[in-house]
N, C-alpha and C positions, 0 to 999 in steps of 0.2 A: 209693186211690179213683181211679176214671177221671173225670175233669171234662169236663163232656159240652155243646157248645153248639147250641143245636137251632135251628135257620134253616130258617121255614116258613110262609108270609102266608095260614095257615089259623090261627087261635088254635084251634078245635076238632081239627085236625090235630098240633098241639104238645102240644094238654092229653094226645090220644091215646098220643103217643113217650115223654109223662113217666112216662106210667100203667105202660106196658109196662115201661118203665125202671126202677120204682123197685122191681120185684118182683126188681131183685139188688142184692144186698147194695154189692156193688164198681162201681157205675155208680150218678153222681148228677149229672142234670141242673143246673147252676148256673147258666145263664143260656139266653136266647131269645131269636130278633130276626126279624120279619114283615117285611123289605124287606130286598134288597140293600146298602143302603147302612148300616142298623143293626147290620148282619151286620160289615160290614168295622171299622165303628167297634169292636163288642165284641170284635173278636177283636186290634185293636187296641192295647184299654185291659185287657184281659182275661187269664189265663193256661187255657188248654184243651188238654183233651190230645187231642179227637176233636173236630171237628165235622161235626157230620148237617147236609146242606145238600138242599131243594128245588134241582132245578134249573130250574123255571118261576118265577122271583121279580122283581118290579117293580122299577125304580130303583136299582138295574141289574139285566140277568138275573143268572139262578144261577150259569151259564157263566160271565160276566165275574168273577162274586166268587170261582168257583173259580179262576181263572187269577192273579187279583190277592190271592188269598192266596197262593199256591205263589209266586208273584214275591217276597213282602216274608217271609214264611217254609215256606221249602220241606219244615221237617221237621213241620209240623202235617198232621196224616193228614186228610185230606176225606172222609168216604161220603156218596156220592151218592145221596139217595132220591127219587123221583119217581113221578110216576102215571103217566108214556110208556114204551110196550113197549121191553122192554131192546135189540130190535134199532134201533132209533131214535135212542138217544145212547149206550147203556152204550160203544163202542169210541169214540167221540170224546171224552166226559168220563176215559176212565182213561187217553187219549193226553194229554189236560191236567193231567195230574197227581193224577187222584183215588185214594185209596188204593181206593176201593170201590163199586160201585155194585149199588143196592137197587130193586125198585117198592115203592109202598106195598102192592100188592096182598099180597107176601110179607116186608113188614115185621114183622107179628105173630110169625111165628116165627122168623125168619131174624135181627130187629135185634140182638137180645144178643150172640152170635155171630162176627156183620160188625163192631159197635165193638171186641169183644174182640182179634179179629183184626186190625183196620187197628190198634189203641191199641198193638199189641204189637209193630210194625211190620210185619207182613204185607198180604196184599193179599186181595180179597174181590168174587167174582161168584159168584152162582147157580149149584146145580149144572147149571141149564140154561143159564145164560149160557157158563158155564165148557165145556161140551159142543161148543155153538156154536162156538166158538172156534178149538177144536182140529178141529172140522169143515171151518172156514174155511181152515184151514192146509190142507186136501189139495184145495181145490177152488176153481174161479175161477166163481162165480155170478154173474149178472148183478146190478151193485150198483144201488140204490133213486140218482138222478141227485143230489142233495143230498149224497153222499158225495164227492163230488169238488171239494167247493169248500172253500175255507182256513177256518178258524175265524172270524176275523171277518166273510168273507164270509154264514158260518154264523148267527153272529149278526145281519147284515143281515136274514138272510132271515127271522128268526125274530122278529125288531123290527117289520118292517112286516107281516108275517101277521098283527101282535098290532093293527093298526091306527096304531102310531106313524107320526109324520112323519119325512122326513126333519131337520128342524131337531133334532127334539126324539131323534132318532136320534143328531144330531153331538153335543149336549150331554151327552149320558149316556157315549157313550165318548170326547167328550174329543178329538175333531178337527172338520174343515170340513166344511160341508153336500155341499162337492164332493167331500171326499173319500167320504163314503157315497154320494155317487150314482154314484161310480165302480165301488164297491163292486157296487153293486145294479146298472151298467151288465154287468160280468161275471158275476155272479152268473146272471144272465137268460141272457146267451151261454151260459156251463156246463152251464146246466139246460135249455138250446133252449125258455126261455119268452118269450113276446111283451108282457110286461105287468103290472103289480100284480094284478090279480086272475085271472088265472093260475098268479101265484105262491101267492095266498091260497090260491086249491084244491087247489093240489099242497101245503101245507103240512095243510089240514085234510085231506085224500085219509091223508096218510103221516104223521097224528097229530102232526106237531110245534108243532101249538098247540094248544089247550084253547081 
């Protein structure tokens, strides 16, 4: 049996994943956690062989708990599911370690599949993700300006889109209020923005926040 841990601050989106799930035999969800930070507890107290991870999740993002799982165990496989178009994060989540990355739009038939596949050790994007990809190798496109900044800075931009402060920014990841405003100081140079709600726009404009 694949022990399946499902990380999703939807309960009607979780009931969804189990429903889907429990029509195979060899995949059974045993546990579930609606925040960031339940997520890390149960996979801490917990043994799983896959977890399905939102990557838009509260306290901390999904981003942070992916990275802070692969930090404390690198061999637990992550798939990534989410409702943001795959050209948005899917190359930044599988550059942090995801085994695989999903939207919910093609969850329904895709999810059996992508667990089976990361659970087995493999790796797992859309045949249209997978497409893109290999498109991207023969061609230098003009990239969306958010692609050029570090992970964390990534995170910054993605924290204060969502309305957070910065205090309430330094407490979640765990450093100085100055060090995120340093953060958000280059973030804005990177991206040639003037301001917090410039940044808002260019993040609702380019979907990376709900």
């Amino acid at each position: 049996m694949i022990k399946i841990l499902v990380v999703d601050d939807h309960a009607i989106v979780r009931q969804g994943l189990k429903q889907i799930l429990a029509e195979t035999p060899d995949l059974v969800v045993t546990g579930e956690a609606g925040s960031g930070e339940e997520a890390l507890r149960k996979v801490r107290t917990g043994q799983w062989d896959v977890v399905v991870l939102d990557i838009s999740l509260p306290d901390p993002s999904g981003l942070i708990v992916l990275q802070q799982i692969k930090n404390e165990y690198p061999e637990l496989p992550v798939l990534v599911l989410t409702m943001h178009a795959e050209d948005q994060y899917a190359v930044r989540v599988l550059k942090a370690g995801a085994a695989g990355f999903l939207t919910k739009e093609s969850a329904p038939d895709q999810l059996v599949s992508a667990i089976k596949r990361v659970a087995s050790g493999g790796r797992y994007v859309s045949p249209s993700l997978a497409e893109k990809l290999v498109s991207d190798l023969g061609s230098d496109p003009r990239k969306p300006r958010h692609e050029v900044l570090s992970d964390r800075e990534f995170q910054v931009l993605c924290m204060i889109s969502s309305g957070k402060t910065l205090t309430r920014i330094a407490e979640e990841l765990g450093v100085s209020v100055k060090t995120v405003s340093t953060h958000r100081t280059r973030l804005l140079k990177k991206m040639r923005l003037k301001n917090n709600a410039e940044l808002v726009h260019y993040a609702i404009r380019n979907g990376l926040v709900r």
